[in-house]
Every structure is written in C-alpha cells, then in structure tokens.
TORKOL-4160 file (C-alpha; in steps of 0.2 Angstrom, whole numbers, padded with zeros to 4 digits, m for minus):
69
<pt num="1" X="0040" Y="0062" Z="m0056"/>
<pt num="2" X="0041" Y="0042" Z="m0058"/>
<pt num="3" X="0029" Y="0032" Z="m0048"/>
<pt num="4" X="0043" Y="0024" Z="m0040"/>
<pt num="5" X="0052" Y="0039" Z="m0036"/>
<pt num="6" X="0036" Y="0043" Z="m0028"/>
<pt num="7" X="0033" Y="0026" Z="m0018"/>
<pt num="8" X="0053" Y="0028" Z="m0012"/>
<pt num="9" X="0051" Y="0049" Z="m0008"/>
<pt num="10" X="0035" Y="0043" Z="0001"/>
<pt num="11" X="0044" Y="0028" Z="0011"/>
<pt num="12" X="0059" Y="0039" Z="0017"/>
<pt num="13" X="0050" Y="0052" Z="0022"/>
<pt num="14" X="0040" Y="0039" Z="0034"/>
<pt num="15" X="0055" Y="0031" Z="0039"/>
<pt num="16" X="0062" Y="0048" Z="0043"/>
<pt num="17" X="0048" Y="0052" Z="0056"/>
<pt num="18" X="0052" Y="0038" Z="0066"/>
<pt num="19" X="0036" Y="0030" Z="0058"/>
<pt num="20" X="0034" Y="0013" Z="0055"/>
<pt num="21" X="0034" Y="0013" Z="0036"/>
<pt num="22" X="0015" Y="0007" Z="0033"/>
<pt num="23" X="0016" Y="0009" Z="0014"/>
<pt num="24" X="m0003" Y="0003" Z="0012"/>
<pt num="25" X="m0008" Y="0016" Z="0021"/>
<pt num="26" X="m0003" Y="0026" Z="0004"/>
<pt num="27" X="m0016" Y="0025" Z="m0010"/>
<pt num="28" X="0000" Y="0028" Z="m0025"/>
<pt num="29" X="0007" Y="0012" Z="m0016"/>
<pt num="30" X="m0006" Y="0001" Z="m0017"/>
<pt num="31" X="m0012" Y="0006" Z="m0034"/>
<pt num="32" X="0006" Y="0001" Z="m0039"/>
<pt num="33" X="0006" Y="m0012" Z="m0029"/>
<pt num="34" X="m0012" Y="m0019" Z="m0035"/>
<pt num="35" X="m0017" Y="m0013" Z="m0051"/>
<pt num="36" X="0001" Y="m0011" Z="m0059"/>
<pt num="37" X="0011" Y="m0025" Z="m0052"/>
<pt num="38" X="m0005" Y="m0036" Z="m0052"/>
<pt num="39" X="0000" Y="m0040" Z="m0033"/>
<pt num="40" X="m0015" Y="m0052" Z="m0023"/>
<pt num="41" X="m0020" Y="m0044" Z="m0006"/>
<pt num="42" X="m0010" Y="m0060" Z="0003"/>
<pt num="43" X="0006" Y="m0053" Z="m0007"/>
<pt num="44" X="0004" Y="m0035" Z="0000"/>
<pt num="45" X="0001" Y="m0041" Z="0015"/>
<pt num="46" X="0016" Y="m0051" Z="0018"/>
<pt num="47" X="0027" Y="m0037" Z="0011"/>
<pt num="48" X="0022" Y="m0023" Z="0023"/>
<pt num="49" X="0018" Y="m0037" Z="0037"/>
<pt num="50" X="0002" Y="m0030" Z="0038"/>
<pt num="51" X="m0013" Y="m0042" Z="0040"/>
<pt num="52" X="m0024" Y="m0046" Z="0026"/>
<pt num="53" X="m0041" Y="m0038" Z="0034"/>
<pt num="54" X="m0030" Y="m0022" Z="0035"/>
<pt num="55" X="m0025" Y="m0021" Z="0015"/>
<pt num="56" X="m0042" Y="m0025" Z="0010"/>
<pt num="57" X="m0048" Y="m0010" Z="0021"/>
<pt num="58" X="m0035" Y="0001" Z="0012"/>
<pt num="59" X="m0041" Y="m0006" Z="m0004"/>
<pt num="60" X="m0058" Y="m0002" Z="m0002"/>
<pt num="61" X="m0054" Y="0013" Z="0005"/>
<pt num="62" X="m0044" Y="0021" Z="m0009"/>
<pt num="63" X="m0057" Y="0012" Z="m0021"/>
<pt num="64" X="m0048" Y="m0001" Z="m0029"/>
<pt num="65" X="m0057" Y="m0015" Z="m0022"/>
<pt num="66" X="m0079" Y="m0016" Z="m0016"/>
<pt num="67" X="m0078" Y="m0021" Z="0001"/>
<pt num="68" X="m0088" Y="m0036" Z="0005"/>
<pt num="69" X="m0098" Y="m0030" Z="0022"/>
C-alpha cells in the first residue's frame, strides 16, 4: 500500500466518523508531510488549520522534530 493511498484511506475514514479530519494527529501524515514533501511546520499548519504549537507537538511526539522545552 502506497503512502498516499494510506494518507487518503486514513482521512476517509476520520471524515466518516464524523471527526474533524486532524490529519497531524497521524504519524504516516506528518512524516509525509515533513520529511518527504519537506513541508515547514507553518506549511502544515495552515493546511490542517491547526496552530503551529500543535504540529510541533505532534512532531516531537512522533519523533520527527526535538522539542525545545
């Protein structure tokens, strides 16, 4: 399975739960998003309309970024 077949079986299934689709909240996402599509935190954040805080908690989270506290 593609990564993008992935990100979009991931996105319809939280669309279809009557979720709000918070794709960072998915570590395949925002390793796409980040390390693949070399993306800046302030990109992600504008595409999910998520706050800028919030990616980098999901980035440090999923290991992808050291947080800075």
């Amino acid at each position: 399975m593609t990564i993008l077949t992935t990100m979009t079986l991931i996105k319809t299934k939280l669309t279809n739960n009557n979720m709000t689709a918070k794709l960072y909240t998915s570590e395949i996402f925002m390793r796409k998003r980040y390390l693949m599509d070399k993306k800046t935190p302030e990109e992600i954040a504008k595409e999910c309309g998520a706050s800028v805080e919030t990616i980098y908690v999901y980035l440090a989270k999923f290991g992808l970024r050291k947080s800075k506290r």
